[in-house]
BAFI-3210 file (N, C-alpha, C; in Angstrom, 3 decimals, decimal comma, padded with zeros to 6 digits):
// residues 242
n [1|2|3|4|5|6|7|8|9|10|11|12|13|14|15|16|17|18|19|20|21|22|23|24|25|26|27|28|29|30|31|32|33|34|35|36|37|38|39|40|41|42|43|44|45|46|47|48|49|50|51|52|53|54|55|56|57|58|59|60|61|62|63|64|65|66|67|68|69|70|71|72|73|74|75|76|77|78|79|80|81|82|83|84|85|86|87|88|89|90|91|92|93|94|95|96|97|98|99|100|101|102|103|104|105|106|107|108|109|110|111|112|113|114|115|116|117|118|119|120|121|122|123|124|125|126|127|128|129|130|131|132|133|134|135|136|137|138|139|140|141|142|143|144|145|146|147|148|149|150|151|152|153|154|155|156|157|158|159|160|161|162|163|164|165|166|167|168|169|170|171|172|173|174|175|176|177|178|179|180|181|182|183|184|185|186|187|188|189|190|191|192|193|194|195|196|197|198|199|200|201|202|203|204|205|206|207|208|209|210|211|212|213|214|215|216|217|218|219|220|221|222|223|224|225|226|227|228|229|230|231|232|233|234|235|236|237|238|239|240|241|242]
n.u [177,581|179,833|180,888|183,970|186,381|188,603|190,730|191,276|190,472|190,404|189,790|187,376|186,696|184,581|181,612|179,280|179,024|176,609|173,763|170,543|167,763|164,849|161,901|160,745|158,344|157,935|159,830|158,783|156,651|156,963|157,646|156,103|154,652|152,542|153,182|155,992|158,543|156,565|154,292|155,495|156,935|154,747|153,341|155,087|155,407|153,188|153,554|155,831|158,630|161,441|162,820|163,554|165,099|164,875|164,856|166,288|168,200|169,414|170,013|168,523|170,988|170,357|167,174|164,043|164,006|163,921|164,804|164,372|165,363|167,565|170,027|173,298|176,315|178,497|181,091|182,976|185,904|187,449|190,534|193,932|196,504|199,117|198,444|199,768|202,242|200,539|199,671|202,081|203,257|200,877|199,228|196,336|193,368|190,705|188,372|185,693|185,576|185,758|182,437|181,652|182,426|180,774|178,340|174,824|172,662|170,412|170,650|171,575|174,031|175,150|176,457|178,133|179,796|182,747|183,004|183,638|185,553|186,152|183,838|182,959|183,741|183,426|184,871|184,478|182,025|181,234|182,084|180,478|177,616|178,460|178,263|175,935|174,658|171,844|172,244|173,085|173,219|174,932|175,946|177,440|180,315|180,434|182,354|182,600|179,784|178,511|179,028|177,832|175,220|175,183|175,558|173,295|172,929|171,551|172,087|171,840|173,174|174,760|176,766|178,935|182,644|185,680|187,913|189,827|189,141|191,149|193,322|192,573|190,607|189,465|187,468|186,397|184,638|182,583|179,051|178,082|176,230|175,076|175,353|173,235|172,464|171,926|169,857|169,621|170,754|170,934|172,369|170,629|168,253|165,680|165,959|164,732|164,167|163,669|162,392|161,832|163,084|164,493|163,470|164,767|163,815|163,267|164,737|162,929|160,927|159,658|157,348|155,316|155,090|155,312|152,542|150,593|151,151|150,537|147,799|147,494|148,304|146,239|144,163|144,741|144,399|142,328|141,147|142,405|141,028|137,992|138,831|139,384|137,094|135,442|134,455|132,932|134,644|133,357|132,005|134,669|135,813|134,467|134,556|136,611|139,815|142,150]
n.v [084,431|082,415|083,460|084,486|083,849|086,619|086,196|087,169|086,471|082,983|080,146|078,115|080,202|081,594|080,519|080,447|081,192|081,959|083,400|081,843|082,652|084,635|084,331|087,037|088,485|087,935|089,604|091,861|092,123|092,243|094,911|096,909|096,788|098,798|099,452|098,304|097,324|097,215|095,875|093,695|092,854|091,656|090,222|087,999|087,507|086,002|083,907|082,770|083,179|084,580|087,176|090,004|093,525|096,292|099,575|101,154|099,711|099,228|102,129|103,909|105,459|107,405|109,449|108,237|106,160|103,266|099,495|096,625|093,323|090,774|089,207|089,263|088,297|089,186|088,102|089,677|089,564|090,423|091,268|090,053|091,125|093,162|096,524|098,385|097,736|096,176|098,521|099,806|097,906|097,801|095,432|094,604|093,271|093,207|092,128|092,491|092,937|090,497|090,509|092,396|092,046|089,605|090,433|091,089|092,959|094,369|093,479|093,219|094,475|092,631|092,906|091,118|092,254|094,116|096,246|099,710|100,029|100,632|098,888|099,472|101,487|104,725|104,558|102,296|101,576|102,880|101,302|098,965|100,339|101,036|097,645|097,113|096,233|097,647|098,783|098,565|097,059|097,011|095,516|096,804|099,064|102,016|104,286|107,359|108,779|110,814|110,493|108,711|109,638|111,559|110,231|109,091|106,350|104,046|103,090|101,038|100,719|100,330|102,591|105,188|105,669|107,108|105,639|103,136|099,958|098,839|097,717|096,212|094,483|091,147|089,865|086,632|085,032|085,167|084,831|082,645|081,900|084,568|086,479|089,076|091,637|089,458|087,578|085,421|085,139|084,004|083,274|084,974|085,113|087,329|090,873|093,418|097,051|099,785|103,115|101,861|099,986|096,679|093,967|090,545|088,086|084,670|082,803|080,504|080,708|082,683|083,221|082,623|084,628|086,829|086,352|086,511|088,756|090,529|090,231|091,545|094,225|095,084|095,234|096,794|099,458|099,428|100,038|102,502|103,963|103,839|105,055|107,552|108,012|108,698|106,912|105,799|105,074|102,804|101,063|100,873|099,327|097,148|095,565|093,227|093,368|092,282]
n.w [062,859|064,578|068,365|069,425|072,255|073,330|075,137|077,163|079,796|081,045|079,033|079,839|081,841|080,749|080,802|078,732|075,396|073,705|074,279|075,955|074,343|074,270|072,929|071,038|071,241|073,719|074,702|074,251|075,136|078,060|078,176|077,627|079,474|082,029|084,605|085,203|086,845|089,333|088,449|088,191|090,219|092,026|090,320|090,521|093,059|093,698|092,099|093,218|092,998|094,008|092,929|092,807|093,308|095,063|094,622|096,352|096,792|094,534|093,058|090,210|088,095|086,586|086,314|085,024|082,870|081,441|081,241|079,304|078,692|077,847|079,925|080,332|082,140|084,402|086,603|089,319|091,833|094,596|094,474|095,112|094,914|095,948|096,025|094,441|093,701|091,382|090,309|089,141|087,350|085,861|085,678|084,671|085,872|085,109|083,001|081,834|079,033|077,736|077,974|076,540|073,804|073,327|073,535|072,562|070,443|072,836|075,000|078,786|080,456|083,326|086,394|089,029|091,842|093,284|096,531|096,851|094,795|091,078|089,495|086,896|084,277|082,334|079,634|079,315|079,665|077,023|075,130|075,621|075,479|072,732|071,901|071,869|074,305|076,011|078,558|082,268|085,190|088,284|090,799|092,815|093,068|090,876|088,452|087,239|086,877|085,655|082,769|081,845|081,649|080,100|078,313|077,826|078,924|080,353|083,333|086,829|090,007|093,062|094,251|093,444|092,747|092,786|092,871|090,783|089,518|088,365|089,535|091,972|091,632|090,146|087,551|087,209|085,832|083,097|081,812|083,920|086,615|088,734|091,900|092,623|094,570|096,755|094,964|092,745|089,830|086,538|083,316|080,135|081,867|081,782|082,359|084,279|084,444|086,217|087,826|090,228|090,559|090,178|088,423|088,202|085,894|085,908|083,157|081,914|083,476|082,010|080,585|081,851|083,910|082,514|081,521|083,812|084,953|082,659|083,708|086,049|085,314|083,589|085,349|087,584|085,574|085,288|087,517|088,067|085,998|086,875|089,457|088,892|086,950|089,486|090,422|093,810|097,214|098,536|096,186|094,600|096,869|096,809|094,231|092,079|090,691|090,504]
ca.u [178,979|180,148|181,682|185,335|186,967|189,499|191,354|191,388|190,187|190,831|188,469|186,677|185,732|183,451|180,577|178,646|179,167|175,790|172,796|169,817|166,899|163,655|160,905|160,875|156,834|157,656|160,306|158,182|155,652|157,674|158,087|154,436|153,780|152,787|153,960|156,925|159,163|155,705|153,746|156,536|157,065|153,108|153,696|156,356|154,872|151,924|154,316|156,733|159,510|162,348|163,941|163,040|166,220|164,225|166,052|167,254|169,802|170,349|168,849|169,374|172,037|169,098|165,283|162,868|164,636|163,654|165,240|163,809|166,784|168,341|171,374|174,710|176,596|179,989|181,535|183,847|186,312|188,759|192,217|195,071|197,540|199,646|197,890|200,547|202,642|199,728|199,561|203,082|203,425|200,122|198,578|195,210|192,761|189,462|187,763|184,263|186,045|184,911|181,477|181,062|182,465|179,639|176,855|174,104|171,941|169,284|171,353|171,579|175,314|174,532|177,751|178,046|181,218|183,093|182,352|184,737|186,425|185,039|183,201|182,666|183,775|183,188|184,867|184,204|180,538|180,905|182,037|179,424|176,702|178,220|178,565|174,668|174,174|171,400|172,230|173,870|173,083|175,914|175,486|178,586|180,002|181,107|182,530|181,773|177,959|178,530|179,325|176,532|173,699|175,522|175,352|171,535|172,572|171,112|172,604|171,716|174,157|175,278|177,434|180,067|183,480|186,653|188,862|189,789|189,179|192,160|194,499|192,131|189,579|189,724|187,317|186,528|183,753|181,199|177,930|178,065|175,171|175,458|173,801|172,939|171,977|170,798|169,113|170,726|170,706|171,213|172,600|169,760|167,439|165,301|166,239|164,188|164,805|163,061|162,969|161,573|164,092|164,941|163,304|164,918|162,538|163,915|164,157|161,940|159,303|159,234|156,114|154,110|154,899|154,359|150,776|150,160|152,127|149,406|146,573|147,816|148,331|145,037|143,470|145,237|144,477|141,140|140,912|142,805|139,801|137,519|139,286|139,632|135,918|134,679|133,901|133,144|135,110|132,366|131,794|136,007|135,933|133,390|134,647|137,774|140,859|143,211]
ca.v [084,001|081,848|084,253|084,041|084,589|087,323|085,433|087,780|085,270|081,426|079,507|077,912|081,131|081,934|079,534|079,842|082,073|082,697|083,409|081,806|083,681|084,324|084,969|088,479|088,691|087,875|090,536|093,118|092,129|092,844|096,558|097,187|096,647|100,217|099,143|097,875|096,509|097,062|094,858|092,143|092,148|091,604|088,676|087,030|087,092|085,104|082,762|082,318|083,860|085,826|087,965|091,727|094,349|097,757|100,870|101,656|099,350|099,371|102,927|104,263|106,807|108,123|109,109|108,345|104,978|101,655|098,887|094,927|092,629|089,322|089,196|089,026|087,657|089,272|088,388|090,215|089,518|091,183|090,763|089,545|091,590|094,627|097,910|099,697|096,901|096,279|099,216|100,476|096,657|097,537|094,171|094,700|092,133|093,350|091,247|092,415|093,347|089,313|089,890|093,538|090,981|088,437|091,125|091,593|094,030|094,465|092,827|094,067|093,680|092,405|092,422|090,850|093,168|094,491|098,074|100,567|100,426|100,757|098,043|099,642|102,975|105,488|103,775|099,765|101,845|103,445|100,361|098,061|100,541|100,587|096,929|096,401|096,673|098,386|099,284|097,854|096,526|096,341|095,029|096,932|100,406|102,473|105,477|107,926|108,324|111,658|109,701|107,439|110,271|112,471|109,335|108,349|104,959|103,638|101,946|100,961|100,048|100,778|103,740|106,069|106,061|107,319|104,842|102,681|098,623|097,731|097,228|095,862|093,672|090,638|089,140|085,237|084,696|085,488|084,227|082,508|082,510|085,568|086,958|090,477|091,591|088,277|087,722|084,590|085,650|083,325|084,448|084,724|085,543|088,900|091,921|094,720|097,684|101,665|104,063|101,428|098,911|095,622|092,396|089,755|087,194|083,296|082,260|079,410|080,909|084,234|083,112|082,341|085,405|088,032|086,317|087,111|090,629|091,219|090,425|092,423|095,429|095,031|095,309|098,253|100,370|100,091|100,650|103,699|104,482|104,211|106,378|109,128|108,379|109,581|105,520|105,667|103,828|101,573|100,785|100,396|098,242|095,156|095,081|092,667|093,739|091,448]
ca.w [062,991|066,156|068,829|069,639|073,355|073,154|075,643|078,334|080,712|080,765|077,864|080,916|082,762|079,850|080,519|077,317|074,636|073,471|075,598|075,725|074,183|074,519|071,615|070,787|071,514|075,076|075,363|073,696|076,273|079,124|077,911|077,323|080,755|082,536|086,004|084,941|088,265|090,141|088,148|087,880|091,816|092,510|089,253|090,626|094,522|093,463|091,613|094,791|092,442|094,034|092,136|093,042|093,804|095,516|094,100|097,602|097,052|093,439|092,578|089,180|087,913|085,342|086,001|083,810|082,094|082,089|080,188|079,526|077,974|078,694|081,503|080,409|083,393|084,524|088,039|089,827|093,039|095,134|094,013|096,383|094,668|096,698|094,493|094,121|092,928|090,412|089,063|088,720|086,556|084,978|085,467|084,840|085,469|084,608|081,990|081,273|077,783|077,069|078,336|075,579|072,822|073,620|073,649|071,471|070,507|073,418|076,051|079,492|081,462|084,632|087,216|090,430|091,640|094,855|096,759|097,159|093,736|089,870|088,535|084,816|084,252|081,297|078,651|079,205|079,267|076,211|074,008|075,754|074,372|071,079|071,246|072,153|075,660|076,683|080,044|083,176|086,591|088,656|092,027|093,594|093,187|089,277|088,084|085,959|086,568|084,653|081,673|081,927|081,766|079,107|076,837|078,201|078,697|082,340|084,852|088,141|090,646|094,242|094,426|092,690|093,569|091,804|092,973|089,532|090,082|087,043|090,056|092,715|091,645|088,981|086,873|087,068|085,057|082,620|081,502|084,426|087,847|089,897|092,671|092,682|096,198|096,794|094,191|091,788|088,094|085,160|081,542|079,822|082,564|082,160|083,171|084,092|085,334|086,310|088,926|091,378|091,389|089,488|088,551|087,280|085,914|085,480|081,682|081,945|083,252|081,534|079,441|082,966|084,746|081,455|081,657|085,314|084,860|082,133|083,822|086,856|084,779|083,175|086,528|087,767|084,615|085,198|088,648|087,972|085,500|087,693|090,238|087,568|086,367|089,928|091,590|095,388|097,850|098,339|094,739|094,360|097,196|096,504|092,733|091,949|090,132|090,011]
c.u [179,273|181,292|182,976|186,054|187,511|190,653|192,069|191,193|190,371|189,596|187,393|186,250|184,432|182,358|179,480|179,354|178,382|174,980|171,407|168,643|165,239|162,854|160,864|159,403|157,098|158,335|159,045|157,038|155,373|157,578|156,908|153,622|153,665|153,373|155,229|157,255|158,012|155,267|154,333|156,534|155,395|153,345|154,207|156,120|154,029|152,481|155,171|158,000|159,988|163,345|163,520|164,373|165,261|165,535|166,619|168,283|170,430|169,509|169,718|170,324|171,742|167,800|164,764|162,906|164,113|164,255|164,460|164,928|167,000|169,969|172,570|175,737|178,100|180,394|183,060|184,141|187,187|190,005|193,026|196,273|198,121|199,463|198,737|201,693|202,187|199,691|200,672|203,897|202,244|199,381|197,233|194,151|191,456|189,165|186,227|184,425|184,957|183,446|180,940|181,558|181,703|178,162|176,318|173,169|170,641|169,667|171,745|173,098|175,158|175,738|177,518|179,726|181,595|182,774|184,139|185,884|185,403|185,025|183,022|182,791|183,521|183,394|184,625|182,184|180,236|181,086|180,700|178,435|176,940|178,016|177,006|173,844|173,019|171,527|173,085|173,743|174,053|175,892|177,000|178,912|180,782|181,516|182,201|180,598|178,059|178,072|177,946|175,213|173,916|175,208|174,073|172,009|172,810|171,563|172,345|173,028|174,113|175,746|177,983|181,310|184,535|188,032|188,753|189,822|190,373|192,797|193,845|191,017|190,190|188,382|187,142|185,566|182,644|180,425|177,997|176,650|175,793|174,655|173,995|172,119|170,859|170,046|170,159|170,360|171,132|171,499|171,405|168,136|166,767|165,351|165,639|164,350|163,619|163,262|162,770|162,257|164,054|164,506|164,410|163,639|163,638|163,405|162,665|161,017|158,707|157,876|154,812|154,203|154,410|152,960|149,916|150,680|150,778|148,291|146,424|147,812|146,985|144,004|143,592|144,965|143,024|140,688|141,406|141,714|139,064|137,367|138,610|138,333|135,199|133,897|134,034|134,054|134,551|132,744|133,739|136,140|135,652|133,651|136,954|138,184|141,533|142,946]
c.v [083,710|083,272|083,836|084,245|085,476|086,873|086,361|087,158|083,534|081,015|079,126|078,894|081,802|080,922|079,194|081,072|082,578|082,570|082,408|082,915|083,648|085,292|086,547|088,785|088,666|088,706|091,965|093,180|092,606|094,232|097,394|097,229|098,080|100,204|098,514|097,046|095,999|095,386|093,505|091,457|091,487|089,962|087,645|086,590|085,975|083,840|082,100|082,435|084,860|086,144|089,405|092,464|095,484|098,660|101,526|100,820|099,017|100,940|103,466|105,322|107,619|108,027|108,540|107,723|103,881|101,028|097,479|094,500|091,479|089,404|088,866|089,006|088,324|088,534|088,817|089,745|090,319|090,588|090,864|090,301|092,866|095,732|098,397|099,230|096,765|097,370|100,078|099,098|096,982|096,448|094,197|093,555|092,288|092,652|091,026|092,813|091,947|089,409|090,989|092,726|089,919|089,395|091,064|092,148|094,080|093,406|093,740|093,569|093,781|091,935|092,465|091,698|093,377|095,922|098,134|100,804|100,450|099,522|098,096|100,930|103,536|104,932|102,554|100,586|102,035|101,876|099,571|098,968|100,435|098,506|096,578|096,696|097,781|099,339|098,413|097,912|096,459|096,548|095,605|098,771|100,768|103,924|106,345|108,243|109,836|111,461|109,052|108,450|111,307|111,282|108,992|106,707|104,621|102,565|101,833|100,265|101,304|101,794|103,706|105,956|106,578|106,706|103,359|100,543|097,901|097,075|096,770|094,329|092,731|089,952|087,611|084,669|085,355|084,813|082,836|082,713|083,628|085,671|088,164|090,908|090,392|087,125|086,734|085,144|084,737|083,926|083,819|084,634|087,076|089,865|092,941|095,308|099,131|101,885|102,946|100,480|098,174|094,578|091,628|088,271|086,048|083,187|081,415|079,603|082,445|084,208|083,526|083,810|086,564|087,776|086,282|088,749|090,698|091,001|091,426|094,365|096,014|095,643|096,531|099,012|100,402|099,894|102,022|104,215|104,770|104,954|107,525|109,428|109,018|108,137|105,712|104,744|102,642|100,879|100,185|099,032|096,831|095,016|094,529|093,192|093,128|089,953]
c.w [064,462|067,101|069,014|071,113|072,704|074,239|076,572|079,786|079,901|080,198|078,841|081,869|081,973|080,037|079,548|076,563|073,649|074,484|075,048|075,644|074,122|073,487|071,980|071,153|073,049|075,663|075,273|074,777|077,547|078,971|078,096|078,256|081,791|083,839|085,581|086,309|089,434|090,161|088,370|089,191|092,100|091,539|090,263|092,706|094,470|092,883|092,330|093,803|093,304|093,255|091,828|093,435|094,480|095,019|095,640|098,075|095,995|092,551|090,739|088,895|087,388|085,776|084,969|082,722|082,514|080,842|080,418|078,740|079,023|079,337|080,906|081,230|083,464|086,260|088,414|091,161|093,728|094,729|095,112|096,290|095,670|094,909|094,044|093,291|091,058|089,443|088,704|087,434|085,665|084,519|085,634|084,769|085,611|083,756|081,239|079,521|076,748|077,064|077,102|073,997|072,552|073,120|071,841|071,576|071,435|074,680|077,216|080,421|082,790|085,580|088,893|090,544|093,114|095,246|096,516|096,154|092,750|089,355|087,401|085,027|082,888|079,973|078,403|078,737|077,856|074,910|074,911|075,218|073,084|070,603|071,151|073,249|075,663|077,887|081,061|084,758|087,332|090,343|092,708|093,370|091,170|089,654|087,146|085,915|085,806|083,455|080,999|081,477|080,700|077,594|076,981|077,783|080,387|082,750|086,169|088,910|092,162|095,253|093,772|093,962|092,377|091,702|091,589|090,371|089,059|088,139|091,444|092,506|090,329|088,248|086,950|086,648|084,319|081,680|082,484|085,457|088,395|090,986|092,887|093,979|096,637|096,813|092,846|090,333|087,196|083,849|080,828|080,313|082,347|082,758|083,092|084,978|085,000|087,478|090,069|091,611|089,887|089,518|087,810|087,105|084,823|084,042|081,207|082,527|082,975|081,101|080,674|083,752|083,775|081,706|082,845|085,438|084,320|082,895|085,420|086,642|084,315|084,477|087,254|086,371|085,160|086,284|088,658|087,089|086,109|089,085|089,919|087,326|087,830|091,156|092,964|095,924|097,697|097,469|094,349|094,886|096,771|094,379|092,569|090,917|089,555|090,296]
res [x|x|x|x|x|x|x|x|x|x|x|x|x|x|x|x|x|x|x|x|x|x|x|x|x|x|x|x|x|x|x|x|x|x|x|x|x|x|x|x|x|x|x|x|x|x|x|x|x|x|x|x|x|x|x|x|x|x|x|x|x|x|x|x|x|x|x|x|x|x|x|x|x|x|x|x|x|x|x|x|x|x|x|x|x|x|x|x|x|x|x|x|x|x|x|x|x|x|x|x|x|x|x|x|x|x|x|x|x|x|x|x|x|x|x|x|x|x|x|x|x|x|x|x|x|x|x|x|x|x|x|x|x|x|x|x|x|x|x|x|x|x|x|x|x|x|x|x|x|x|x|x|x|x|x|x|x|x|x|x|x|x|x|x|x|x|x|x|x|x|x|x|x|x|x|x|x|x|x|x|x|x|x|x|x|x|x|x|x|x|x|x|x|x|x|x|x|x|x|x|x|x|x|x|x|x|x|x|x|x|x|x|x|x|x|x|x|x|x|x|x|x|x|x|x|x|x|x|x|x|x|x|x|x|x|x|x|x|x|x|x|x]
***
């Protein structure tokens, strides 16, 4: 069934309203990979692909999580409004509401956002997991990281603050480009994420970099074998890997 705005934002700040997707063999591929972010960065070097985050500037809010999923695009700006104005009127102009109405199951929300207020707090979190969402990237600061680790659903992003963004920040597009420290993002671009940081990997050439990821991974496993089995330096050295 075709999605619908909710008409929280103007028809035109929505730039698509489904995502493009990518064969289910090539996500599943992504996941399967034991280096995860490693592997991808090493991929995507050799390909002249940027699109790496390091977790020391988007680290996660959860150990021991990783997610793969396609990008669901929010962006966020500073609002012009006087706050206090704002929020004694109650004019809230958040709008990632459109982007948890768009989602689908195995979708990752990916927000370009501002510091120093909340980008997605506890509840926008809690319906985006029920609506699908996997998880959430958000290139700025949130609240709640409590929230976030009591429900086990991972997010990376910036910092915590407890200052609320309804009456600061607005909303002006989603499924839209972003750039995430950076780092441009497309809806429908791959998103992966673990302790070591964040790839994103371009739609169009997801196929080419999974098949340099794998043979990267491949290579490292069994150099790590041969570690383990007891191989000299030497012997490590003069034998190719990757």
């Amino acid at each position: 069934m075709p999605k619908t705005p909710l008409g929280k934002l103007p028809r035109d700040a929505i730039r698509m309203l489904e995502l493009p997707r990518l064969p289910r063999e090539i996500i599943e591929g992504f996941k399967v990979l034991v280096d995860l972010t490693g592997t991808l960065s090493d991929a995507m070097d050799e390909l002249g692909i940027v699109g790496v985050v390091p977790a020391y500037m988007l680290p996660p809010v959860t150990l021991g999580v990783r997610i793969v999923g396609p990008a669901l695009t929010v962006r966020n700006i500073q609002r012009t409004a006087q706050i206090h104005k704002a929020a004694q009127e109650k004019t809230n102009t958040q709008g990632e509401t459109e982007a948890h109405n768009l989602a689908e199951p195995g979708d990752v929300l990916v927000i370009q956002g501002i510091m120093g207020c909340s980008n997605m707090g506890g509840q926008s979190a809690t319906i985006a997991r029920r609506q699908g969402f996997i998880g959430a990237i958000v290139d700025a600061t949130v609240r709640d990281p409590e929230q976030y680790r009591s429900m086990g659903w991972p997010v990376w992003c910036r910092g915590f603050t407890p200052v609320t963004g309804k009456w600061r920040m607005q909303t002006v597009e989603v499924n839209g480009v972003v750039q995430i420290c950076g780092v441009q993002v497309r809806p429908g671009d791959l998103a992966c994420a673990d302790e070591a940081g964040v790839a994103f990997v371009p739609y169009e050439r997801a196929a080419e970099v999974l098949e340099a990821a794998r043979k990267i991974d491949a290579g490292d496993s069994k150099r790590k074998n041969d570690i383990e089995r007891g191989a000299s330096v030497a012997e490590l050295m003069s034998r190719k890997y990757k």
